[in-house]
C-alpha positions in Angstrom: 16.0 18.1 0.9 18.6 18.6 3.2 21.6 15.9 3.5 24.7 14.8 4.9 26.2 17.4 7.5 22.7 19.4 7.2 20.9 16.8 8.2 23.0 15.9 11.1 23.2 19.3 12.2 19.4 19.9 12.3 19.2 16.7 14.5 21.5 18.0 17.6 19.1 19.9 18.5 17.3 16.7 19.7 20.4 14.9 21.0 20.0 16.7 24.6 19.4 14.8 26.9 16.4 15.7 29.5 18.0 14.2 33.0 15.3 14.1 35.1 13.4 12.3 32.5 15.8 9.6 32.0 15.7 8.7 35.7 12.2 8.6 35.4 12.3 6.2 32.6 15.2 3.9 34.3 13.3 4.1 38.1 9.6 3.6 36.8 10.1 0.5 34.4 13.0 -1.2 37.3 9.8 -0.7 39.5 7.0 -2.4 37.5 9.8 -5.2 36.3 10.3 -5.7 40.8 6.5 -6.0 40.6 6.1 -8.0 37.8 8.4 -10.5 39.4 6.6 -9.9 42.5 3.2 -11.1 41.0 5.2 -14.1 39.6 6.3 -14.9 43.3 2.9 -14.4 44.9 0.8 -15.8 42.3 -1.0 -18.9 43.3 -1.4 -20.8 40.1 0.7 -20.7 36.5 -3.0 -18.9 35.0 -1.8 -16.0 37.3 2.0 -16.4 36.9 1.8 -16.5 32.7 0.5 -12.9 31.9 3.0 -11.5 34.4 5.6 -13.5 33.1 5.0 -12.2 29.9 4.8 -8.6 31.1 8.3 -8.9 32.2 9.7 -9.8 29.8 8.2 -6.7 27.6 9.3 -4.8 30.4 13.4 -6.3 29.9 12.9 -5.2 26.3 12.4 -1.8 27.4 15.1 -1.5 29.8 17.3 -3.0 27.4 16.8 -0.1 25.1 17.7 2.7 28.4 20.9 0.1 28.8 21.6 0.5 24.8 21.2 4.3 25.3 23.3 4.8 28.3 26.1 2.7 26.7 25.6 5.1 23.5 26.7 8.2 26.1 23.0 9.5 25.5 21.9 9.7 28.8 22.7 9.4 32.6 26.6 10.2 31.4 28.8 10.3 34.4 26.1 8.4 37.0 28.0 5.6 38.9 24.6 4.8 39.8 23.2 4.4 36.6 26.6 2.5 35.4 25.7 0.5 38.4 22.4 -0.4 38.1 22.3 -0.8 34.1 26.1 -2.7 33.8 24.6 -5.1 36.5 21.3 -5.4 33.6 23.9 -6.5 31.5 24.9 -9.2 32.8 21.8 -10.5 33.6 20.2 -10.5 30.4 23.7 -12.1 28.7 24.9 -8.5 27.1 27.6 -7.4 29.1 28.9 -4.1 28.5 32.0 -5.1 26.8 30.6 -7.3 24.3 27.8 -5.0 23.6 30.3 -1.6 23.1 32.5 -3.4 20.9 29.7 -4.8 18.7 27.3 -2.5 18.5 29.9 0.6 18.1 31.3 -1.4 14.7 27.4 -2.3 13.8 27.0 2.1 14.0 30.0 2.5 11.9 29.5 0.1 9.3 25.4 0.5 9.1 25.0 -1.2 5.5 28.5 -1.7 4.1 28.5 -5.1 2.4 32.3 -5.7 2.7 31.8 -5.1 7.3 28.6 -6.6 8.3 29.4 -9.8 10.2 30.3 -7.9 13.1 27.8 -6.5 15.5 24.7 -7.5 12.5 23.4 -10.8 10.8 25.5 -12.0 8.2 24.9 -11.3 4.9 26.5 -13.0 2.2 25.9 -11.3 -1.6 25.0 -13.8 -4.4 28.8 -13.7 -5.5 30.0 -15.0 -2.2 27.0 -17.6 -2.3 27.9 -19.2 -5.8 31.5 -19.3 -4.3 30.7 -21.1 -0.9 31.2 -24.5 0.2 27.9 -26.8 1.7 29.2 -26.3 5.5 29.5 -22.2 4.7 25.7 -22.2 3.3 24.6 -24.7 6.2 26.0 -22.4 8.9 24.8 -19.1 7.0 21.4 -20.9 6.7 21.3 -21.0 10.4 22.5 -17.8 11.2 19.2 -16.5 9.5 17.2 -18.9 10.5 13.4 -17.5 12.1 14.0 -20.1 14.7 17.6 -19.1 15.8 16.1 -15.0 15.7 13.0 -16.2 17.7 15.1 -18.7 20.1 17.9 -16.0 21.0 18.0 -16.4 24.2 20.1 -19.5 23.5 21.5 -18.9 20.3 22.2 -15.4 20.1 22.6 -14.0 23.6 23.8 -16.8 25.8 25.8 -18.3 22.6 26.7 -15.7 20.6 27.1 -12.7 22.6 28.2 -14.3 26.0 29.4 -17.8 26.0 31.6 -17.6 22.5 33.1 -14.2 23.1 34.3 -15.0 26.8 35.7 -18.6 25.3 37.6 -16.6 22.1 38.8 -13.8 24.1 38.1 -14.4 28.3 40.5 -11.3 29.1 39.3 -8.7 27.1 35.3 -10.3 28.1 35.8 -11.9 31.4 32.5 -10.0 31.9 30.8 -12.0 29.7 32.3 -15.5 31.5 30.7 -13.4 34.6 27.0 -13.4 32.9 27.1 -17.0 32.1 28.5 -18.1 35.4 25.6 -16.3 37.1 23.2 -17.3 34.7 24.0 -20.7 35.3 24.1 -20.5 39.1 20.7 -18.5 39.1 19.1 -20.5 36.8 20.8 -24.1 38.4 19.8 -22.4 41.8 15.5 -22.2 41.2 15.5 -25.2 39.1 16.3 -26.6 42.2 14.5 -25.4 44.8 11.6 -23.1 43.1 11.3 -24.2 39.4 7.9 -22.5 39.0 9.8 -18.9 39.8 12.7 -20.3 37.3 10.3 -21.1 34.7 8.2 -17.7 34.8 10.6 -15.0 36.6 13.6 -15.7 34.5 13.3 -18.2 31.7 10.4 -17.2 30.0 10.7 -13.4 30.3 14.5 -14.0 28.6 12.5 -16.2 25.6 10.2 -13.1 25.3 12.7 -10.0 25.6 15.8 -11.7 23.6 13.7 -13.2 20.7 11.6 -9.6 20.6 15.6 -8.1 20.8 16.2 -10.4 18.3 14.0 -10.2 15.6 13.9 -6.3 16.3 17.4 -5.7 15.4 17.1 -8.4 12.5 14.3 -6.1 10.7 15.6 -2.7 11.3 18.2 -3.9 9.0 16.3 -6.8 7.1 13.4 -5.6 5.3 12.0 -5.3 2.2 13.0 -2.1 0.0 16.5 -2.2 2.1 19.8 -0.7 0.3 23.2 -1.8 1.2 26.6 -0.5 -0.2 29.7 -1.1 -1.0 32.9 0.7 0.0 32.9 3.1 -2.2 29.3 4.4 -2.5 28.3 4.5 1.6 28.1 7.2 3.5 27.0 7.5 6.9 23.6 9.3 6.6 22.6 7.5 3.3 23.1 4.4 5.2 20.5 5.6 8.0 17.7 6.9 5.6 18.2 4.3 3.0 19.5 1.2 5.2 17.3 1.4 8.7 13.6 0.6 8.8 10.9 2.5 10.5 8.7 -0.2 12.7 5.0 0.7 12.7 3.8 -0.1 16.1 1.2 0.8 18.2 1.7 3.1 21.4 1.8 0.4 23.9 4.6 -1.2 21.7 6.6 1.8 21.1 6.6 1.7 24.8 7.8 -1.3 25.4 10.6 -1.3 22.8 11.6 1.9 24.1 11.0 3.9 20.2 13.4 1.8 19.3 11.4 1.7 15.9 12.4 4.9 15.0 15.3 3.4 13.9 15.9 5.6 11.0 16.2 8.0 13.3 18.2 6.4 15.6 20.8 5.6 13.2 21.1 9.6 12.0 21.9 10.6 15.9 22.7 7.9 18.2 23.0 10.9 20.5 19.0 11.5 20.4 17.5 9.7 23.8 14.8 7.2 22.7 12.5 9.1 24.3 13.1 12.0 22.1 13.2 9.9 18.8 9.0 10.8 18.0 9.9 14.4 18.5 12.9 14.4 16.2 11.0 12.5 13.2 8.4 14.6 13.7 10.2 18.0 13.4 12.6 17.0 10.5 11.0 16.5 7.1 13.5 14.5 5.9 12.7 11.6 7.9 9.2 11.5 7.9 9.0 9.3 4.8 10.9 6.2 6.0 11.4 2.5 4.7 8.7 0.3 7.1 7.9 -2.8 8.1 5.7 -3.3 11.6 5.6 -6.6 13.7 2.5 -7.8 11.6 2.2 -11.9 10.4 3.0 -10.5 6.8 5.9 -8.3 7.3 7.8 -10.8 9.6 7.3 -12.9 7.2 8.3 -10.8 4.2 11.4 -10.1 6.3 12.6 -13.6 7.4 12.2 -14.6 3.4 14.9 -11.9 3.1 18.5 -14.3 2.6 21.5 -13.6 -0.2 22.2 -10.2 -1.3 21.9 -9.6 -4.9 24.5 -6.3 -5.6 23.6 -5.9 -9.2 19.8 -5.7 -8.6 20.1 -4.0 -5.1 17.5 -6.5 -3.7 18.1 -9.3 -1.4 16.4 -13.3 -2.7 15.0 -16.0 -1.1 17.4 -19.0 -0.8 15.4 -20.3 -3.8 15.6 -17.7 -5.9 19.8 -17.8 -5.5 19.8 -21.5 -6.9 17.9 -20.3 -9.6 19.9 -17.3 -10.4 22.9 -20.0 -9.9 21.5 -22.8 -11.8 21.2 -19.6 -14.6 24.9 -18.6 -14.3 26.5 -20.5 -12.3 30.0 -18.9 -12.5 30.6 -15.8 -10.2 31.0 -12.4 -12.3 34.7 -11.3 -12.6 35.1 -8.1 -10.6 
């Protein structure tokens, strides 16, 4: 069993980017989005319109994952088009680039350490910091966790969380993201008004689709059962990729449309690896190939959203009900 540097070295060899093939990816899936939205325009009843609508939106998620690899530096480095094309995705689907860098950098750095997961994560309070919090605290960590504010994140999480709150804490450092609501708004305020049908399925339902699968994908890759997290003193940065980062059993259809983005053990060892390469690496490298899972199946989503306080001294995370009990039990916090 190789680890730390070992296994990072042995992965580089994956973290090469194969150019063509990433234009390839970006140009085919922009195409069958245009069409998709095409079929949407041209089709004569909502029968017609649903299926496609659908369709685009699974086709958002997937360039969604070639925007979260070209902002990693993994491919199409140094393309104005691409930082034209895919910065301009951004802000359409609510995830400018400066929100997204910031967020998602400190969610790669801090992968599992307790003490640094509100930023770029979920929240997750640990048992001790439960016993200690007020009502309001547990009310607004309730939320935050909530299947309904995962599965609505279009709303809650993108246009919310990501967009609307950043640009309203900090508009100069994200006046990109005050651009992606203003042109939400406009777009959206614009086909309301004149084609609601085309709002409806072209833009509002697709976002409902690919921001709750975003969602929830990014939820369980981190939220699963058999998960470890650390403290300061114990994490390191590969640990925290084997041990902390799911695996999400899909079929190949799915794996298409989320871009491999299941692999995310894999992922999270080599940011550097383009999705498309992700299969290849798990398959060559033994040490991955006997990962923590879940998969999107009835069962594990809901095994996953039961997932709520952290308990540090039994390394497993309880249901909400299961930290009253442990608080009705001892209902003092442990001295550290």
């Amino acid at each position: 069993m190789r680890l730390g540097k070992e296994l990072l070295v042995a992965s580089k060899e994956f973290a090469i980017e194969q150019r063509y093939r990433s234009w390839w990816c970006l140009l085919s899936t922009l195409i069958l989005y245009f069409i998709s939205l095409a079929a949407i325009v041209a089709s004569p009843t909502w029968m017609l319109s649903l299926p496609c609508s659908v369709l685009s939106g699974l086709l958002v998620v997937r360039i969604f994952i070639i925007y979260h690899d070209f902002q990693h530096g993994t491919i199409l480095t140094r393309s104005w088009l691409a930082r034209g094309i895919l910065d301009t995705f951004g802000v359409l689907v609510l995830c400018p680039a400066s929100i997204w860098n910031r967020s998602h950098n400190h969610h790669h750095a801090q992968n599992s350490k307790i003490q640094l997961l509100n930023v770029g994560s979920f929240p997750i309070m640990t048992l001790e910091n439960y016993k200690t919090s007020t009502a309001k605290q547990r009310l607004s960590y309730a939320f935050s966790r909530h299947p309904l504010t995962i599965m609505l994140g279009y709303l809650t999480i993108f246009f919310w969380g990501i967009s609307l709150r950043s640009f309203w804490v900090n508009p100069r450092e994200h006046y990109d993201a005050g651009i992606a609501v203003l042109v939400h708004l406009l777009l959206v305020g614009f086909l309301l008004w004149y084609a609601p049908a085309i709002a409806l399925f072209a833009v509002i339902i697709p976002l409902v689709i690919a921001c709750g699968t975003g969602s929830y994908l990014f939820y369980a890759q981190h939220n699963f059962p058999g998960v470890r997290l650390f403290d300061k003193e114990h994490w390191n940065y590969v640990a925290a990729a084997i041990e902390s980062s799911s695996y999400m059993k899909m079929g190949p259809i799915m794996h298409w449309f989320t871009g491999n983005i299941g692999y995310h053990h894999v992922h999270h060892l080599n940011a550097k690896i383009p999705f498309y390469r992700l299969p290849e690496a798990m398959a060559a490298i033994p040490e991955m190939q006997a990962p923590k899972t879940t998969s999107l199946s009835i069962m594990d989503i809901y095994k996953c959203f039961r997932l709520k306080v952290w308990d540090a001294q039994r390394q497993m995370y309880l249901t909400f009900a299961e930290a009253a009990e442990e608080i009705a039990r001892n209902p003092q916090p442990a001295v550290e």
